[in-house]
N, CA, C and O of each residue as an XYZ file, in Angstrom:
660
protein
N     -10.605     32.918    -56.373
C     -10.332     34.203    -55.768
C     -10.841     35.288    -56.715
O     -10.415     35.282    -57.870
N     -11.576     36.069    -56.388
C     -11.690     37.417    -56.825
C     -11.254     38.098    -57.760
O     -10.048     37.922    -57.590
N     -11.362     38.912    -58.846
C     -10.410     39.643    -59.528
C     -11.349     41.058    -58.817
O     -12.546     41.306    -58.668
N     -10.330     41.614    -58.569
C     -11.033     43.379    -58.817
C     -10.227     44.708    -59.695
O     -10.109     45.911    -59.467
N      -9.697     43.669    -60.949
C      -8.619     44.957    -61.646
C      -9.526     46.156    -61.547
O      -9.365     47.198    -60.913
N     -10.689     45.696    -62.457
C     -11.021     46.556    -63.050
C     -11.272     47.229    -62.108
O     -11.284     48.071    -63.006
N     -11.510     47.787    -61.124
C     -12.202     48.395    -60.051
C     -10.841     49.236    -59.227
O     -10.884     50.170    -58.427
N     -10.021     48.710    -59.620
C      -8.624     49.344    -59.185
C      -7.744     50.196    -60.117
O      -6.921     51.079    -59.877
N      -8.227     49.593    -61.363
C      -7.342     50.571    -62.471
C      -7.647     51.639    -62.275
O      -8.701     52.002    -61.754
N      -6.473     52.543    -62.795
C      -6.518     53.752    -63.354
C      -6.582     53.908    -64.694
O      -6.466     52.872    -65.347
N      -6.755     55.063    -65.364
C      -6.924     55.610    -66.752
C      -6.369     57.140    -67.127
O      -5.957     57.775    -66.156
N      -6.331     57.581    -67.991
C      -5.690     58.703    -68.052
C      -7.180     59.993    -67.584
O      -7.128     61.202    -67.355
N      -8.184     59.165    -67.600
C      -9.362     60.438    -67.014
C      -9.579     59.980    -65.379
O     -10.395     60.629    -64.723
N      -8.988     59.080    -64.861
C      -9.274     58.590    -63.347
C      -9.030     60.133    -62.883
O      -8.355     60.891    -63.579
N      -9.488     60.447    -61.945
C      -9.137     61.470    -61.002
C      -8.577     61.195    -59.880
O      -9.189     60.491    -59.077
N      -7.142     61.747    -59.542
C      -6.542     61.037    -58.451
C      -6.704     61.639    -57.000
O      -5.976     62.362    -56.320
N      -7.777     61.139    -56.818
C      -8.016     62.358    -55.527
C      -8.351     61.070    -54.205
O      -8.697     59.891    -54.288
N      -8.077     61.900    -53.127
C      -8.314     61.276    -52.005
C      -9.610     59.906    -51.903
O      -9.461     58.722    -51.599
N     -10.848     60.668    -52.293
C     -11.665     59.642    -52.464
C     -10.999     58.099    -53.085
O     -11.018     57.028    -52.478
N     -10.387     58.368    -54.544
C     -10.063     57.554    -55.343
C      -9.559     56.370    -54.428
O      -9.818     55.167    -54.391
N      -8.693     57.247    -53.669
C      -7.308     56.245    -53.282
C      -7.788     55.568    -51.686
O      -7.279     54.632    -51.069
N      -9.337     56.731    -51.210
C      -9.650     55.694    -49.998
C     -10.163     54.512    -49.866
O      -9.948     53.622    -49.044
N     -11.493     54.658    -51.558
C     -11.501     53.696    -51.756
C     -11.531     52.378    -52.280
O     -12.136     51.322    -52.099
N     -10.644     52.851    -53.000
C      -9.644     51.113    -53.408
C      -8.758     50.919    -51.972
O      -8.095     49.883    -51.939
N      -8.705     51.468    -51.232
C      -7.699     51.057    -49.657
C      -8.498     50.487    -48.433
O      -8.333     49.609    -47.587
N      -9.626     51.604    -48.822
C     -10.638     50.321    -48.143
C     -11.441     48.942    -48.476
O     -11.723     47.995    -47.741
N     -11.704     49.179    -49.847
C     -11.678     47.855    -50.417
C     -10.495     46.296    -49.642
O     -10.843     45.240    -49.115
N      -9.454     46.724    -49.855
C      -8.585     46.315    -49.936
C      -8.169     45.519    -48.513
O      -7.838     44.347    -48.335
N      -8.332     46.709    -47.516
C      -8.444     46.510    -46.298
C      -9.731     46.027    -45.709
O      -9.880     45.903    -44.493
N     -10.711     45.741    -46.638
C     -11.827     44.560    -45.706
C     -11.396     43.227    -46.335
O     -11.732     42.148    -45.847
N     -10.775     43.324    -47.239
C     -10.291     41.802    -48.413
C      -9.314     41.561    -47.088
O      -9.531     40.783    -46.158
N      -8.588     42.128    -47.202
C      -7.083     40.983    -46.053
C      -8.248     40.951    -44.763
O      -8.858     39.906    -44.536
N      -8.479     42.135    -43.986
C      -9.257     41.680    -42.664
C      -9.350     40.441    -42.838
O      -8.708     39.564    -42.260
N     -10.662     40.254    -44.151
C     -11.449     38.763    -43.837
C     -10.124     37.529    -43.879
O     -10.111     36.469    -43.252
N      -9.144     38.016    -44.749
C      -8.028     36.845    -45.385
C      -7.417     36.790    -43.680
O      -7.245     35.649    -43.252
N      -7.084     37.985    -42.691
C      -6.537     37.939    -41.433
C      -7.178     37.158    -40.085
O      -6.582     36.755    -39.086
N      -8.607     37.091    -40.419
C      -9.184     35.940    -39.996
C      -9.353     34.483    -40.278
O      -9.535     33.510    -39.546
N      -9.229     34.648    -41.646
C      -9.132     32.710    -42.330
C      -7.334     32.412    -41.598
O      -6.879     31.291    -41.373
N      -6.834     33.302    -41.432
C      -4.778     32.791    -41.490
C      -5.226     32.600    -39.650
O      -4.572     31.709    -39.108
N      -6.094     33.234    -38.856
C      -5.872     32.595    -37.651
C      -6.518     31.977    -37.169
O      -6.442     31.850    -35.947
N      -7.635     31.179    -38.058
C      -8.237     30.068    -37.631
C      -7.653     28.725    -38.580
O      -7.746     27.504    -38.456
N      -6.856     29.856    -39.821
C      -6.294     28.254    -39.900
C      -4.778     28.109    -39.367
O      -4.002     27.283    -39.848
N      -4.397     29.097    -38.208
C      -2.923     29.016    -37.755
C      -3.355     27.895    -36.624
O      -2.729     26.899    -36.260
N      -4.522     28.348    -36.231
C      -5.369     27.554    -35.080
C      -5.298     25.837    -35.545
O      -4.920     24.848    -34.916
N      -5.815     25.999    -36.858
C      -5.989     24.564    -36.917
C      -4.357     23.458    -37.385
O      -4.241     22.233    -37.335
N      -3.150     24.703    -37.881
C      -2.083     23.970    -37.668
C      -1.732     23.682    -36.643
O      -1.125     22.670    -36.294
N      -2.303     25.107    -35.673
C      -1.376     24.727    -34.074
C      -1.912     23.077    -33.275
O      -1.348     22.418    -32.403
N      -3.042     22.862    -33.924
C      -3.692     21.674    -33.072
C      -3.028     20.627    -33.749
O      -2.175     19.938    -33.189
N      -3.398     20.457    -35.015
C      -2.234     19.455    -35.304
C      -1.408     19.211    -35.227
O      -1.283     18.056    -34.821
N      -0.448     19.773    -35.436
C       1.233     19.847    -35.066
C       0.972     19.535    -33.625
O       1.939     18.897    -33.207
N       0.141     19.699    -32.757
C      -0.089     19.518    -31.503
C      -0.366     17.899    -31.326
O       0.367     17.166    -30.663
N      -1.476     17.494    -31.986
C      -1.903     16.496    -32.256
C      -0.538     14.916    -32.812
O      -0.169     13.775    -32.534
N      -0.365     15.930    -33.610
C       0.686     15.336    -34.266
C       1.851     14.359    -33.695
O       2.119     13.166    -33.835
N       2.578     15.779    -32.771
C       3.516     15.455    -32.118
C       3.220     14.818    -30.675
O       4.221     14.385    -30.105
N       2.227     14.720    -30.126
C       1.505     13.986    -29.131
C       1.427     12.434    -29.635
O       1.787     11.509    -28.908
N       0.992     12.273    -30.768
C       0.783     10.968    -31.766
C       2.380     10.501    -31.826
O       2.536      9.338    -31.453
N       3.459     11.118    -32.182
C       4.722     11.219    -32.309
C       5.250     10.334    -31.416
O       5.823      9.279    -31.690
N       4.945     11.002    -29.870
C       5.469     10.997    -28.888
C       5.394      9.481    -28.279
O       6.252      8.740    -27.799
N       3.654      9.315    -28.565
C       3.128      8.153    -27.557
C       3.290      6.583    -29.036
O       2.666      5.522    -29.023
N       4.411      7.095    -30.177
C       4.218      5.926    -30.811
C       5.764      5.612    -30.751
O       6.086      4.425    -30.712
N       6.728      6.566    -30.742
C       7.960      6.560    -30.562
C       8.510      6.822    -28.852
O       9.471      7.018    -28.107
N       8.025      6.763    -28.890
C       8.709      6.802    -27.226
C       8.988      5.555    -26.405
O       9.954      5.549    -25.642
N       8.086      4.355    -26.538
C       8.780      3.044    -26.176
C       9.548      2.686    -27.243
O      10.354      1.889    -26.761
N       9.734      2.777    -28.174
C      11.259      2.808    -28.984
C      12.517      4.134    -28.806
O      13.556      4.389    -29.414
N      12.097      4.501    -28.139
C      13.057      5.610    -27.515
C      13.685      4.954    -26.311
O      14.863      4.982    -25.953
N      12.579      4.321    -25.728
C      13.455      4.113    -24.535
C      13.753      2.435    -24.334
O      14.006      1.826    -23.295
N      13.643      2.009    -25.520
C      13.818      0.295    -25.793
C      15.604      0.459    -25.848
O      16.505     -0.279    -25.449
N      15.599      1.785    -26.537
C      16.796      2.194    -27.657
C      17.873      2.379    -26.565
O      19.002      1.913    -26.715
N      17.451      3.164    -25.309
C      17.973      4.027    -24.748
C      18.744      2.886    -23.605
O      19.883      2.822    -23.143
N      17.364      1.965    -23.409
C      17.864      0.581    -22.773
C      19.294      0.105    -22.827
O      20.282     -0.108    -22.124
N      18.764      0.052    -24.270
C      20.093     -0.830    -25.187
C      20.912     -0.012    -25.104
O      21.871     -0.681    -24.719
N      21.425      1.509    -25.231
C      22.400      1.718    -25.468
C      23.217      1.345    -23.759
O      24.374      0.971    -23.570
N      22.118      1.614    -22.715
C      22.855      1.763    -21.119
C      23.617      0.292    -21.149
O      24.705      0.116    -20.601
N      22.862     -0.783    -21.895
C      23.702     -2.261    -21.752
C      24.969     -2.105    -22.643
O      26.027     -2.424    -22.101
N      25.011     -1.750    -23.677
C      25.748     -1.876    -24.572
C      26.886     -1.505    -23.770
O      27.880     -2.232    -23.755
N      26.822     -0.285    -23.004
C      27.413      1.100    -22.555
C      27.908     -0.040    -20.741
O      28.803      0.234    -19.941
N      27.547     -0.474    -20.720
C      28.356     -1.338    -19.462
C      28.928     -2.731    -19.844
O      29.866     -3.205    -19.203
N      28.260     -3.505    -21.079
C      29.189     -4.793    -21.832
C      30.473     -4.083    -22.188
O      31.504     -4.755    -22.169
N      30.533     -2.834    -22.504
C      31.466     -2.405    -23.434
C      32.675     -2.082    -21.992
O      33.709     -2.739    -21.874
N      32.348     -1.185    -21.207
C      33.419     -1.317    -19.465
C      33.431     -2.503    -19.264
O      34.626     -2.761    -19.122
N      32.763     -3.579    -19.139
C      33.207     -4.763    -18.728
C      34.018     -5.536    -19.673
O      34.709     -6.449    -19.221
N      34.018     -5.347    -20.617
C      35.035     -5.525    -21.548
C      36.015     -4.854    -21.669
O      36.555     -5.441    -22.606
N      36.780     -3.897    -21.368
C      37.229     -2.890    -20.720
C      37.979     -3.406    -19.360
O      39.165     -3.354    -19.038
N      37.480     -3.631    -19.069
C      37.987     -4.346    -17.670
C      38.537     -5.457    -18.030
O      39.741     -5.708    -17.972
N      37.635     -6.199    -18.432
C      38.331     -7.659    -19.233
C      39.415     -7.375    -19.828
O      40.097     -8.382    -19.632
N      40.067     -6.614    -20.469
C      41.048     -6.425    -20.985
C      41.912     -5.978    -20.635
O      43.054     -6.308    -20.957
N      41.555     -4.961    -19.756
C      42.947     -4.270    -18.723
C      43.411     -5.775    -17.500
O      44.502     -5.931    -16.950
N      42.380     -6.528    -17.400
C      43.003     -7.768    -16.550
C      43.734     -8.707    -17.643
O      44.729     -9.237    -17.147
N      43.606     -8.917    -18.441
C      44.632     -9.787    -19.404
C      45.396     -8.983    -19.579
O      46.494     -9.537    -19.517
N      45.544     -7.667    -19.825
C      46.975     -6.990    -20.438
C      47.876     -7.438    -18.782
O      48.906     -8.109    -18.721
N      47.206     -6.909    -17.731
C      47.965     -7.264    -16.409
C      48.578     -8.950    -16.376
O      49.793     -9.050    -16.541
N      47.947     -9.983    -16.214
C      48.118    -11.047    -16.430
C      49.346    -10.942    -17.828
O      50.576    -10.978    -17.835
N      48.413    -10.813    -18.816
C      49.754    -10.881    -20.132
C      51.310    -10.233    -19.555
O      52.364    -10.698    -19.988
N      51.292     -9.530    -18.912
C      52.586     -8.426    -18.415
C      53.213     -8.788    -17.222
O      54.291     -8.253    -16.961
N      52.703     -9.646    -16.409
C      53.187    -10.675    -15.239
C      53.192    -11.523    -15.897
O      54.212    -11.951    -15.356
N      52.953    -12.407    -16.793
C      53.669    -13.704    -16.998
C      54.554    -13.668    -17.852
O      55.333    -14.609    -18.003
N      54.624    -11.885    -19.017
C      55.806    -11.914    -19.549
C      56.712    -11.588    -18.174
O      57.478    -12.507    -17.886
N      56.735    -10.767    -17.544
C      57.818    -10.391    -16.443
C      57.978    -11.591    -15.576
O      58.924    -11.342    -14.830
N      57.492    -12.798    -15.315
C      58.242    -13.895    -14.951
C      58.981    -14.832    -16.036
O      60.036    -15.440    -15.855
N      58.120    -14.813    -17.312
C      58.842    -15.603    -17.981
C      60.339    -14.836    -18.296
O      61.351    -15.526    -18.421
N      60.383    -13.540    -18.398
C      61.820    -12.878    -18.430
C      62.632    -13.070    -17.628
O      63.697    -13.590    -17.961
N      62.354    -12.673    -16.193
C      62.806    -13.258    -15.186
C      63.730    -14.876    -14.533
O      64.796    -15.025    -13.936
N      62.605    -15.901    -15.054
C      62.973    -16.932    -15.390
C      63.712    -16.923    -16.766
O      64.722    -17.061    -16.074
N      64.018    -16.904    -17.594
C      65.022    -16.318    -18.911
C      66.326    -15.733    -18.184
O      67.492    -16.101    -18.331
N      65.988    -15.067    -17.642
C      67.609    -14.228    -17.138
C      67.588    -15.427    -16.328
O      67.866    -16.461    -16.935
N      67.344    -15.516    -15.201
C      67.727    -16.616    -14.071
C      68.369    -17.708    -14.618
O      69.458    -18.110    -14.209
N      67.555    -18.361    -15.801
C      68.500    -19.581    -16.193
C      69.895    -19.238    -17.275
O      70.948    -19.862    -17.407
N      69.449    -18.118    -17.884
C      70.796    -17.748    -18.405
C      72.005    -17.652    -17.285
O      72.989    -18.386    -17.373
N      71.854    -16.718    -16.260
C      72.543    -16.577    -15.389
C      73.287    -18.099    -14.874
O      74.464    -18.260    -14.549
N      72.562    -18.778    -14.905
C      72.624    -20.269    -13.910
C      73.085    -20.895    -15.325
O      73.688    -21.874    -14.884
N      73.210    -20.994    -16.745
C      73.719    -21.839    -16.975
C      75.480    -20.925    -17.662
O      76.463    -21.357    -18.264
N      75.166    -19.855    -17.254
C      76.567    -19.311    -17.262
C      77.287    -19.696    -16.856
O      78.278    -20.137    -17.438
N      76.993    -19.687    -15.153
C      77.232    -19.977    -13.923
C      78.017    -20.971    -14.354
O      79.244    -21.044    -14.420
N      76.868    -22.002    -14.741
C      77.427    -23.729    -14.468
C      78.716    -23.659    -15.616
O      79.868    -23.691    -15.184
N      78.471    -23.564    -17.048
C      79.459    -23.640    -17.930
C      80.978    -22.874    -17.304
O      82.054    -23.445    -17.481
N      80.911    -21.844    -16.740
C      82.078    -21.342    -16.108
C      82.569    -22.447    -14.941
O      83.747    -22.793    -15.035
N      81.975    -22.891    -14.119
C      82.167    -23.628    -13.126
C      82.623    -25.026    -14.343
O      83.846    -24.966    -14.475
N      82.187    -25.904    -14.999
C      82.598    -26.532    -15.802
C      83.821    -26.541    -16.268
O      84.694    -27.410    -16.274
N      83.762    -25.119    -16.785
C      85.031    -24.749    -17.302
C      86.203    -25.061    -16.421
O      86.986    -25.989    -16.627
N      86.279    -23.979    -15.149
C      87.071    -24.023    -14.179
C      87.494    -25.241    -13.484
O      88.431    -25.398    -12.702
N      86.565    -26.127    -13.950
C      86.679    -27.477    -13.407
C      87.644    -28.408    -14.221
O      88.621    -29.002    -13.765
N      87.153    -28.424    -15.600
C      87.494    -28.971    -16.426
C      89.290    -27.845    -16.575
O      90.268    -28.584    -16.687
N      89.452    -27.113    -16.573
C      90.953    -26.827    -16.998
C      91.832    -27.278    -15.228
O      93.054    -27.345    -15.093
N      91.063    -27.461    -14.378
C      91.845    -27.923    -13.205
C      92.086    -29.350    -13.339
O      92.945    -29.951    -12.696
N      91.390    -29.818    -14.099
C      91.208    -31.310    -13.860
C      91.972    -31.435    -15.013
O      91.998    -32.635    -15.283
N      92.643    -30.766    -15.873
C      94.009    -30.659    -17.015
C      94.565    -30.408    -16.770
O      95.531    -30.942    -17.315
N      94.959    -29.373    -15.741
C      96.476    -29.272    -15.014
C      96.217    -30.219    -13.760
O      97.429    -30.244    -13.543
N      95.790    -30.885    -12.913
C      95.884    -31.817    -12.747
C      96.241    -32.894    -13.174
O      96.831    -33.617    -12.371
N      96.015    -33.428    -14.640
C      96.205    -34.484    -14.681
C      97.697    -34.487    -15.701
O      98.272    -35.537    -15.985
N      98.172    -33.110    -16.171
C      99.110    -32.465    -16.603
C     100.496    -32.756    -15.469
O     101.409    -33.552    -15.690
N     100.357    -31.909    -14.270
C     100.979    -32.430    -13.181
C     101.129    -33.800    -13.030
O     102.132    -34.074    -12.370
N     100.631    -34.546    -13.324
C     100.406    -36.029    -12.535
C     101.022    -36.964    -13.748
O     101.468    -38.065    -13.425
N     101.054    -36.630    -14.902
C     101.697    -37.041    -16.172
C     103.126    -36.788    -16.150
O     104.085    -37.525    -16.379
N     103.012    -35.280    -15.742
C     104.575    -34.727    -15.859
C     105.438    -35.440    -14.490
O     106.610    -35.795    -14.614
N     104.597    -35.600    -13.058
C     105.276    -36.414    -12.251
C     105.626    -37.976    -12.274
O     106.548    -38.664    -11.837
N     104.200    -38.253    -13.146
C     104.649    -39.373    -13.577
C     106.267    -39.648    -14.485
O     107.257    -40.277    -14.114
N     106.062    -39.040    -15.520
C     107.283    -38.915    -16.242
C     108.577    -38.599    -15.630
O     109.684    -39.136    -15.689
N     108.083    -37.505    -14.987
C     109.863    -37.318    -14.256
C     109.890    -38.882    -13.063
O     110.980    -39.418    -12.865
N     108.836    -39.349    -12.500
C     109.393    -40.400    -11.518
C     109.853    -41.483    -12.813
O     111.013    -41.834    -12.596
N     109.415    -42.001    -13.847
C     110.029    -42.809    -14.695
C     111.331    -42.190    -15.134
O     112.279    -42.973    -15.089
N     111.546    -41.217    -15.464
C     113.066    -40.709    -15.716
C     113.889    -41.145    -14.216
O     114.982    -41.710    -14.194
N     113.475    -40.937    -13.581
C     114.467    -40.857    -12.462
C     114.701    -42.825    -12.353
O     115.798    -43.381    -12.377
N     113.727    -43.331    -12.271
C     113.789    -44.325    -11.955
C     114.860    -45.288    -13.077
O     115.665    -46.169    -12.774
N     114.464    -44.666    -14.613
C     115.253    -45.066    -15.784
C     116.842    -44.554    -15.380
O     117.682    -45.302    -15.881
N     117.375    -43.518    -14.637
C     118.733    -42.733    -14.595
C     119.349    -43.744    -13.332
O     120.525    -44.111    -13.331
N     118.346    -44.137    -12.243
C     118.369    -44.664    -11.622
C     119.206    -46.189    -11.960
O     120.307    -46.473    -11.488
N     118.375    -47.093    -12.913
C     118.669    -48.481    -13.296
C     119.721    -48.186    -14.031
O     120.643    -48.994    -13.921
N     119.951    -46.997    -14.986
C     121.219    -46.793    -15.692
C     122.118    -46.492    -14.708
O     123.095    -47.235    -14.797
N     122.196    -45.712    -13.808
C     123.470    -45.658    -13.072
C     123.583    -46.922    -12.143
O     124.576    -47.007    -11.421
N     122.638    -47.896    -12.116
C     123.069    -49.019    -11.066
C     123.737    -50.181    -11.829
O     124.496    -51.085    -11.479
N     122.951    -49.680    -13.470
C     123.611    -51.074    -14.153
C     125.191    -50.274    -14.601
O     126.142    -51.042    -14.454
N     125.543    -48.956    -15.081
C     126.610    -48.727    -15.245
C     127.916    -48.846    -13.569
O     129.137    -48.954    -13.674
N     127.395    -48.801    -12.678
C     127.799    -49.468    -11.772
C     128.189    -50.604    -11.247
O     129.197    -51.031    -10.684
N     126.914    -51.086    -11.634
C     127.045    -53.216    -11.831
C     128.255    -53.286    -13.220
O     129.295    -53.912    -13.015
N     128.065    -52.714    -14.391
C     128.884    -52.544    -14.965
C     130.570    -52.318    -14.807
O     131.500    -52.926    -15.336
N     130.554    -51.371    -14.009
C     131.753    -51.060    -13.748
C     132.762    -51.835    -12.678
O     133.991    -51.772    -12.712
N     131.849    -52.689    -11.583
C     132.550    -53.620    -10.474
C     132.433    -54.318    -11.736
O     132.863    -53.493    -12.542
N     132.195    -55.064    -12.198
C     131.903    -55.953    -13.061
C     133.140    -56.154    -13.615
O     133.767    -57.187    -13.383
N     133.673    -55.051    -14.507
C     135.066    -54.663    -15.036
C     135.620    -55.184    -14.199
O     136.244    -56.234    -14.344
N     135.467    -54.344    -12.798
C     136.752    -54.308    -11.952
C     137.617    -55.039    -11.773
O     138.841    -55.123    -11.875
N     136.142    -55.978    -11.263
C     136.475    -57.585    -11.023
C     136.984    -58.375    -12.119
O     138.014    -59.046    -12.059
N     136.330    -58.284    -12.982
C     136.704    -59.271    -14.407
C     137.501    -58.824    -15.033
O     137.900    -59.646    -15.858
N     138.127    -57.630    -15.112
C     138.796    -57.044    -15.833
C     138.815    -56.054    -16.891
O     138.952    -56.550    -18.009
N     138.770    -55.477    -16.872
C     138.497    -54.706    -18.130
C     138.459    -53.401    -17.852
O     139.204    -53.019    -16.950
N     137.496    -52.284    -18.623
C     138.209    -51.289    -17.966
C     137.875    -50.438    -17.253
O     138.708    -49.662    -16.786
């Protein structure tokens, strides 16, 4: 690049007059012009690339874009069907706990049931056989008061007859 100090300095004898200052400004202003033409032929030549570029971009990534995109739509319906799969076992899991509970109470209930009925059975079948002991017993008492008053009877003709008292 260029130097143009010297051609721009000042000095303490420069004369600062209009001329001076038009032209170092016009200088100055044909330097960028030309620099304002190199920046838009080379904005030109970024715009094509970046053009280029991203065209190249496009057509090398884009069946991996949509390989990707594939995969995610499968992933993205294994994953609801699994989903589903699972809301049907929690259902299943939750009906066979609610029968197995069901069945749980039912047989609790039923072997309540039975042990009470047992029960009720079993203390009838003790006063039953309570009764039937105690009738037994009183018919042997009676029958024992019985032979005692027939033998103190036999006893007593016995006296009568034989003597005594």
């Amino acid at each position: 690049m260029p130097i143009r100090f010297d051609k721009y300095r000042f000095t303490k004898r420069t004369v600062l007059s209009d001329e001076t200052f038009n032209a170092i400004f016009k200088d100055i202003d044909l330097r960028i012009a030309n620099l304002e033409d190199i920046k838009k032929d080379w904005q030109y030549a970024i715009d094509e690339v970046t053009r280029y570029g991203l065209l190249r971009i496009e057509e090398v990534l884009r069946p991996s874009f949509e390989y990707i995109e594939d995969k995610k739509e499968d992933a993205s319906e294994i994953v609801s069907e699994i989903e589903q799969l699972r809301e049907n076992a929690d259902e299943i899991i939750n009906e066979r706990r609610d029968d197995a509970l069901t069945a749980i109470t039912s047989s609790k209930t039923d072997a309540l049931t039975a042990i009470s009925s047992s029960k009720t059975d079993a203390l009838n079948a003790i006063t039953i056989s309570k009764t039937d002991a105690l009738n037994n017993i009183e018919q042997k008492r009676q029958d024992a008061v019985s032979q005692i008053d027939s033998a103190l009877l036999i006893g007593r003709i016995a006296a009568f007859f034989f003597g005594g008292d």
